[in-house]
C-alpha positions as CSV (number, residue, x, y, z in Angstrom):
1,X,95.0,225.2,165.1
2,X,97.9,226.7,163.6
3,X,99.3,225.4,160.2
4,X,103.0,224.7,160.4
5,X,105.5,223.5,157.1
6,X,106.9,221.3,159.6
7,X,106.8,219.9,163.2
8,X,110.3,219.3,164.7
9,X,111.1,217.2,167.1
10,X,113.7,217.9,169.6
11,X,115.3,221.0,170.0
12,X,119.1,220.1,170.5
13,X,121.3,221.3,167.2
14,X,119.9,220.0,164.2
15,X,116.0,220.9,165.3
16,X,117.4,224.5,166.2
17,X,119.3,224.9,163.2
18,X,116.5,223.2,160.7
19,X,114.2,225.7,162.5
20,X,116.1,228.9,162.0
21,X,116.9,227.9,158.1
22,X,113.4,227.2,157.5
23,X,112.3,230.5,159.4
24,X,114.7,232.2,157.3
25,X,113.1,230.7,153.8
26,X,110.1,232.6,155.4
27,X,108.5,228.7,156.2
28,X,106.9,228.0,160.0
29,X,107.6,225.4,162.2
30,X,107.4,224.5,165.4
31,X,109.4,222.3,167.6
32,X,108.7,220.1,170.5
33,X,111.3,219.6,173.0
34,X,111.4,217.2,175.9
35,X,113.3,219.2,178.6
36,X,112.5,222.5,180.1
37,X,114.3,224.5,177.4
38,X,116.3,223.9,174.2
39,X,119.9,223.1,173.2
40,X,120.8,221.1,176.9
41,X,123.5,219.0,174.9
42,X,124.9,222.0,173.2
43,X,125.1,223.9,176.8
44,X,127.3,221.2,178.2
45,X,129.0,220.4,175.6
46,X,133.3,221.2,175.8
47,X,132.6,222.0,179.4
48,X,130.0,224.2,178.7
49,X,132.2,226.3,175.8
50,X,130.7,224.4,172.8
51,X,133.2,223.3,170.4
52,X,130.8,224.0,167.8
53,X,133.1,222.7,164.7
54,X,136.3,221.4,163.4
55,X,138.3,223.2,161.1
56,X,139.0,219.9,159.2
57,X,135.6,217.8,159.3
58,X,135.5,216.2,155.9
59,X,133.4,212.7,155.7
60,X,136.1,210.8,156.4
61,X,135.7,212.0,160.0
62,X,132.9,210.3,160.1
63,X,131.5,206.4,161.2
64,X,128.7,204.8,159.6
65,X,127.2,201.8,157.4
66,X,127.8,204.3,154.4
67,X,130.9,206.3,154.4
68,X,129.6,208.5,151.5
69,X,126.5,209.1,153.1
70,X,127.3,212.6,154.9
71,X,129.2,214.2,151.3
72,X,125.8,215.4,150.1
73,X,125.0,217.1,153.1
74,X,128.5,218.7,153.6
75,X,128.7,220.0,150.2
76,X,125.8,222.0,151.0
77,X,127.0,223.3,154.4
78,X,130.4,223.5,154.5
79,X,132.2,224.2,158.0
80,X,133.0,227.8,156.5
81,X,129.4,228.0,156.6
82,X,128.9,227.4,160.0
83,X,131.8,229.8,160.6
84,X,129.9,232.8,158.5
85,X,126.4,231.1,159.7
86,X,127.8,232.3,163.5
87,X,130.0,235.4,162.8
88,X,126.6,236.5,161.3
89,X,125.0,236.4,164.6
90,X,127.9,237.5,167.0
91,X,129.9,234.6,167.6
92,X,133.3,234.7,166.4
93,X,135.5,231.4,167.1
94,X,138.7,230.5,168.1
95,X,140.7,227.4,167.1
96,X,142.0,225.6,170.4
97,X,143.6,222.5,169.1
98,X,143.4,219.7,166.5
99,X,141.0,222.5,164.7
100,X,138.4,223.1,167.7
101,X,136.7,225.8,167.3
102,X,134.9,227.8,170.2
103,X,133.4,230.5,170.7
104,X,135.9,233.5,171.9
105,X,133.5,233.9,174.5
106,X,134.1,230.1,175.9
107,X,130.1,230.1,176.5
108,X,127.7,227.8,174.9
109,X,125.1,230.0,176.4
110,X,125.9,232.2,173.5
111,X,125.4,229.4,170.8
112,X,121.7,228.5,172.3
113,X,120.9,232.4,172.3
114,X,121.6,232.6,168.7
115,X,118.8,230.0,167.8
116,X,116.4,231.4,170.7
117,X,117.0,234.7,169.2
118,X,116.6,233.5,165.7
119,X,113.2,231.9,165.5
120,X,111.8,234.6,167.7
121,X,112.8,236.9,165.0
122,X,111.2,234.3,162.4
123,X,108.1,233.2,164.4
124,X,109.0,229.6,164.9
125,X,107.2,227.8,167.8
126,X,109.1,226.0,170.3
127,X,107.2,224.0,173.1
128,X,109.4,222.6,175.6
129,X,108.5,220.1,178.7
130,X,106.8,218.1,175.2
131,X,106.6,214.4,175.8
132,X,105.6,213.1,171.9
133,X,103.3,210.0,172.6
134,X,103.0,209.4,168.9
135,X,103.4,210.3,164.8
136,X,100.9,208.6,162.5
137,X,100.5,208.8,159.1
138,X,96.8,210.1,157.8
139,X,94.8,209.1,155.2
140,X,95.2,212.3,153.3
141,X,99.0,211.8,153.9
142,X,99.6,214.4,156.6
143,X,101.0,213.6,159.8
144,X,99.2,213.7,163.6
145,X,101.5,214.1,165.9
146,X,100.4,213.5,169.7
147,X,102.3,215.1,172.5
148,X,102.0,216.0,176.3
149,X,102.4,219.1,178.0
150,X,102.5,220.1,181.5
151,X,100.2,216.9,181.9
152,X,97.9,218.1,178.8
153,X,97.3,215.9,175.6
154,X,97.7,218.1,172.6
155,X,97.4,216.9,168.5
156,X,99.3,219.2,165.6
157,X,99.0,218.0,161.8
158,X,101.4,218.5,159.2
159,X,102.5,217.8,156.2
160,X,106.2,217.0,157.5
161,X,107.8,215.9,160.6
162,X,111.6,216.1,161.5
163,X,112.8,213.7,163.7
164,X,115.9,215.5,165.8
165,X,115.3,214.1,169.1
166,X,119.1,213.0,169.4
167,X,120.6,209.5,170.7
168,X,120.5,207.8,173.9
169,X,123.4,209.1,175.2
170,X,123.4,211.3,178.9
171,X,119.9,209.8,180.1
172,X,119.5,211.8,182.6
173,X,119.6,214.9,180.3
174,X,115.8,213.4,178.8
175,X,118.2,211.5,175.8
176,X,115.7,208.5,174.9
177,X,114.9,206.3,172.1
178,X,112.4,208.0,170.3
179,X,113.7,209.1,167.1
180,X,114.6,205.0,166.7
181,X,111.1,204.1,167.4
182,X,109.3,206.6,165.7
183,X,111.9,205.0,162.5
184,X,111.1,201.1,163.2
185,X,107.0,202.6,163.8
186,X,107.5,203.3,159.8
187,X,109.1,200.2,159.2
188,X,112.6,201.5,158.9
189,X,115.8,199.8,159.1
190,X,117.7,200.9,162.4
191,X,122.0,200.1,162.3
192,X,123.0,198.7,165.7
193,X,123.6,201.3,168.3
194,X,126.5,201.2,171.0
195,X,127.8,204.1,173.2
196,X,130.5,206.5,171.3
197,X,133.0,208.2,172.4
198,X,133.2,207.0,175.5
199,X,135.6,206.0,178.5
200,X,136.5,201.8,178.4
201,X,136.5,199.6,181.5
202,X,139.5,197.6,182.7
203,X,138.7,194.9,185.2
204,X,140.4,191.5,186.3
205,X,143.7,191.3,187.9
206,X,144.9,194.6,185.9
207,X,142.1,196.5,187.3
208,X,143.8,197.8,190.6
209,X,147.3,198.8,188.8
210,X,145.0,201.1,186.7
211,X,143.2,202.6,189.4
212,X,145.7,203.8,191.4
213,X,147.2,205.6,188.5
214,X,143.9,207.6,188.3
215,X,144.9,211.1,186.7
216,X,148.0,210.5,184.9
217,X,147.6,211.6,181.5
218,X,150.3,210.2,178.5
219,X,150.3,211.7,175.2
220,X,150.2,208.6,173.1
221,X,149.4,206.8,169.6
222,X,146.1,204.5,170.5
223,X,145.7,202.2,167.4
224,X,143.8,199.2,166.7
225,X,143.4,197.2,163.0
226,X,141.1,199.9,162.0
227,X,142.5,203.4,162.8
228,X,145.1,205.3,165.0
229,X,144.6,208.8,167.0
230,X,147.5,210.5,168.9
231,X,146.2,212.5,171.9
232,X,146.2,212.0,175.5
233,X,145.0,209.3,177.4
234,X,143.6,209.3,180.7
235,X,143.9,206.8,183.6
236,X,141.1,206.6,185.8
237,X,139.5,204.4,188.4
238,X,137.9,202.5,186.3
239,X,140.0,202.0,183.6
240,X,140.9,204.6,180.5
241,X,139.6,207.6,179.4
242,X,141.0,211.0,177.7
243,X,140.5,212.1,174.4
244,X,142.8,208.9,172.3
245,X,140.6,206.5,174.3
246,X,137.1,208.1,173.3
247,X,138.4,208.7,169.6
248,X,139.3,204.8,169.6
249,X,136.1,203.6,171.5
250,X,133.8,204.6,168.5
251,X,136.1,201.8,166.8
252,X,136.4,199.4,169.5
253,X,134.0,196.5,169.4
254,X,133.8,193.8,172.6
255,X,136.2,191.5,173.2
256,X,139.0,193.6,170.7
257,X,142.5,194.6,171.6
258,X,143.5,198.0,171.6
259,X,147.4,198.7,171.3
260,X,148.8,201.8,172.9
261,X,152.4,203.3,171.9
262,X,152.9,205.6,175.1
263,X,155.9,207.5,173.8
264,X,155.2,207.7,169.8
265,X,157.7,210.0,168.5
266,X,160.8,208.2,169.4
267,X,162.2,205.1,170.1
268,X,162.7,204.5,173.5
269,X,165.4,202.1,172.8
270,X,167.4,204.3,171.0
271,X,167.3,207.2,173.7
272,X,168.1,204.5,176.3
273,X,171.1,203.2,174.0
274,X,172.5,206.9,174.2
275,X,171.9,208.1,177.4
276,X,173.8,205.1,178.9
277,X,176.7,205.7,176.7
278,X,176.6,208.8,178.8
279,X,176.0,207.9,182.2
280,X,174.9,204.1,182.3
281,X,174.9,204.4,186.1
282,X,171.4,206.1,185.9
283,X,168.5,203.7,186.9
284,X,166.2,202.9,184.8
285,X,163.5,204.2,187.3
286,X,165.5,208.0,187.5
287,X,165.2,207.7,183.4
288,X,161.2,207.0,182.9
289,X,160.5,209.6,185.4
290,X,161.9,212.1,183.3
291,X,160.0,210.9,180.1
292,X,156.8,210.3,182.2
293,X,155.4,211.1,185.6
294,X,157.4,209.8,188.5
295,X,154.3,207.7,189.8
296,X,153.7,206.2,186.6
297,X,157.9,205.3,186.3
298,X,157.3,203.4,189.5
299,X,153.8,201.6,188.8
300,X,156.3,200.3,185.8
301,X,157.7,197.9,188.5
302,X,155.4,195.4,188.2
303,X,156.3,194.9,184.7
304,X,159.8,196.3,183.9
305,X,163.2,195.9,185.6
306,X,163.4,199.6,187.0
307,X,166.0,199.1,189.5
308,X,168.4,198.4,187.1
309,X,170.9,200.9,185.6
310,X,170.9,201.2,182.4
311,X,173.9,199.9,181.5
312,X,173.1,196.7,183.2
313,X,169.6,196.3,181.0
314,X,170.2,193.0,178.8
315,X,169.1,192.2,175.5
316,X,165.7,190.9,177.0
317,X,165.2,193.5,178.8
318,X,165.3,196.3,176.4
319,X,163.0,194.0,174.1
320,X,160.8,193.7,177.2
321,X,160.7,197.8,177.8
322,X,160.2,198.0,174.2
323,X,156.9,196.3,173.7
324,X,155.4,197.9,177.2
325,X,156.2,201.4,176.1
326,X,155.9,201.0,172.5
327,X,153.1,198.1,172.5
328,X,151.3,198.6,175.4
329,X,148.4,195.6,174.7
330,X,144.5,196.7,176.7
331,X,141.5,194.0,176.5
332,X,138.9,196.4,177.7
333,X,136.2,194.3,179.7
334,X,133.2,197.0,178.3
335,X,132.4,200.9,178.4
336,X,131.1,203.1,180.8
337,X,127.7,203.0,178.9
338,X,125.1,205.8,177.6
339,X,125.7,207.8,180.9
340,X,129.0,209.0,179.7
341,X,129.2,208.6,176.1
342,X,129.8,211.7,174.1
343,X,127.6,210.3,171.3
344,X,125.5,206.9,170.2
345,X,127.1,205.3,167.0
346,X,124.3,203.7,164.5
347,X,120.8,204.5,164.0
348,X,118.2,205.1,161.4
349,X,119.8,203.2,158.7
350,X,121.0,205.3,155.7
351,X,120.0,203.4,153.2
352,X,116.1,204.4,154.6
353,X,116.8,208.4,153.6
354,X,117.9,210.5,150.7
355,X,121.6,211.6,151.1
356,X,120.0,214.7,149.3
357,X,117.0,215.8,151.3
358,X,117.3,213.0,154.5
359,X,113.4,212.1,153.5
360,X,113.0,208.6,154.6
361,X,112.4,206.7,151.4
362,X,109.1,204.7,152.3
363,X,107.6,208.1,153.7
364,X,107.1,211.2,152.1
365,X,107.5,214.0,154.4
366,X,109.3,211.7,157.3
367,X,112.7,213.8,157.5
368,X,115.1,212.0,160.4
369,X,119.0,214.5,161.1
370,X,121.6,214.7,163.7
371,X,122.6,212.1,165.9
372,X,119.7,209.6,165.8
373,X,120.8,208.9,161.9
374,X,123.7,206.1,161.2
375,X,126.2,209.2,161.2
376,X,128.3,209.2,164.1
377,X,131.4,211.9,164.3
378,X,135.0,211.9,166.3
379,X,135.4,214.1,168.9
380,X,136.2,217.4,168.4
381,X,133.2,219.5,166.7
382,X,132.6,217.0,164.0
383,X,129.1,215.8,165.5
384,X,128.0,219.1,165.6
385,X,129.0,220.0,162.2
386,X,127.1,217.0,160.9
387,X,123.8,218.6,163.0
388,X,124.2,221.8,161.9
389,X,124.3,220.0,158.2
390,X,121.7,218.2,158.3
391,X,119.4,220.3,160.1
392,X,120.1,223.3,157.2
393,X,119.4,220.2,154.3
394,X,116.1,219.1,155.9
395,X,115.1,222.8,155.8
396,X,115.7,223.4,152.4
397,X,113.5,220.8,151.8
398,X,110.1,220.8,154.1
């Protein structure tokens, strides 16, 4: 039986990257992945481009019990690390928007070949199709961990296990709850989970005026007591989507009102008030359509006088236009769930791990990073930055 400075579990980002660091510090590990090769998340992620960090990730990008939590492990890998981390190995990025960066390639085939290529160079073992059945703690204080392969029961000891099997988002992709049990197994605290970054659900009598609006996107500020974001949202069949709606969802809890300014550079009243000092025989219908799209101007019918001109819009009326465009009130009934959410907010609780090292407190050697730890990102690159960071601090320190 080999002897390995660490058995990893899951081979998305933060097992791939804790792998290469620790093949680089000359240590050997191996990792066990679940599906039938590693890094599935990071191949479909940004539509299968990988937008594999933001420009701007600080902490404060960041949800969780603890929102100091995550400084200790960016301050020792910074985004420009991850930049000169990837240049290194070929991959040179390209900012997109709100500081996205992808590879200039647009391929996230190129991001998986880097850690493939990397802990061949290194001799680190990666065993994929690897169903872990179990991790117990020894009497000498190494670790057993039990997996299957190709229908075979296999054993490997250790000294230290990382736990980077990922969140229970995408299902179908083999996300389960492992990392969570293998945590509450060694009696740590777990922070609720809920889907992140993920579309909400409109339903009642509202539900069929969304629906048939399915695939207008508005540039808009969506804002609840908590935060704002200004990006597009989407309308879809079953309710909202688009990147404002997935940024606010991680904030959204059920039964909350999320407020939606759908033209949030300008007043609408005021460019009403002049353009019908110009020609106050336009409708009001002929004036949203040239702010938004022509179906979405005439869906406004069911709540806004549109076949008025403007010069005939009363005082109640522009106070009416003004809190639909500028206020625009959504009760989602729920989310689309685990199949579509980008990420799973909570996790192992943080108060269980060193912000240092990401040892679980209670048990030496147990090392738990990326996305099954109570450290969930927005969208945009910022989860990956955070399993890129804690994959290089658990390496350091196996």
């Amino acid at each position: 039986m080999k002897n390995y400075d660490a058995v990893i579990i899951g081979g998305g980002a933060c097992g791939l990257m804790c792998a290469v660091q620790a093949g680089l510090l000359g240590k050997h590990t191996i990792i066990l992945e679940k599906n039938d090769r590693v890094g599935a998340k990071i191949l479909i992620s940004g539509g299968g481009r990988c937008n594999y960090t933001n420009l701007y990730s600080t902490n404060a990008n960041f949800i969780s019990e603890n929102k100091h939590f995550s400084k200790s492990a960016f301050s020792q890998w910074s985004v420009e690390d991850t930049i000169n981390f990837f240049q290194t190995y070929g991959i040179e990025g390209h900012e997109k928007t709100l500081g996205q960066l992808f590879p200039t390639t647009n391929n996230a085939k190129d991001v998986v070949k880097v850690f493939e290529d990397l802990c061949a160079e290194t001799y680190q073992d990666i065993v994929c199709n690897a169903n872990v059945k179990d991790v117990v703690k020894l009497a000498d204080g190494n670790f057993k961990i039990i997996y299957e392969s190709d229908g075979i029961k296999n054993e490997i000891n250790s000294s230290k296990v990382v736990v980077a099997s990922g969140g229970l988002p995408i299902p179908k992709m083999g996300a389960t709850d492992l990392g969570l049990r293998i945590a509450k197994h060694f009696g740590l605290n777990i922070t609720e989970t809920a889907p992140a970054l993920v579309p909400l659900i409109i339903t009642g009598k509202d539900a069929k005026w969304y629906a048939k609006l399915a695939g207008n996107t508005i540039f808009s500020r969506v804002y609840n007591e908590r935060i704002s974001f200004e990006e597009n949202i989407l309308f879809t069949h079953w309710g909202l989507s688009g990147p404002a709606i997935l940024q606010i969802s991680s904030y959204w809890r059920a039964g909350e009102i999320i407020t939606i300014d759908l033209f949030p550079h300008s007043s609408i009243i005021a460019l009403i008030q002049s353009k019908r000092l110009e020609n106050g025989k336009q409708m009001l219908l002929n004036f949203l359509s040239h702010i938004f799209t022509k179906k979405f101007a005439e869906a406004l019918s069911d709540f806004l006088p549109v076949n008025k001109n403007l010069a005939s819009l009363t005082k109640e009326d522009l106070e009416m236009i003004d809190k639909f465009i500028h206020h625009f009130s959504v009760k989602p009934s729920g989310d689309k769930g685990y199949d579509k959410a980008e990420v799973m907010r909570g996790g192992v609780d943080t108060d269980e791990l060193s912000s240092k090292t990401l040892e679980a407190k209670k048990v030496k050697g147990l090392f738990f990073g990326g996305e099954c730890v109570d450290v969930t990102g927005w969208l945009g690159g910022y989860n990956f930055q955070w399993a890129w960071a804690s994959g290089y601090v658990i390496a350091q320190n196996i």
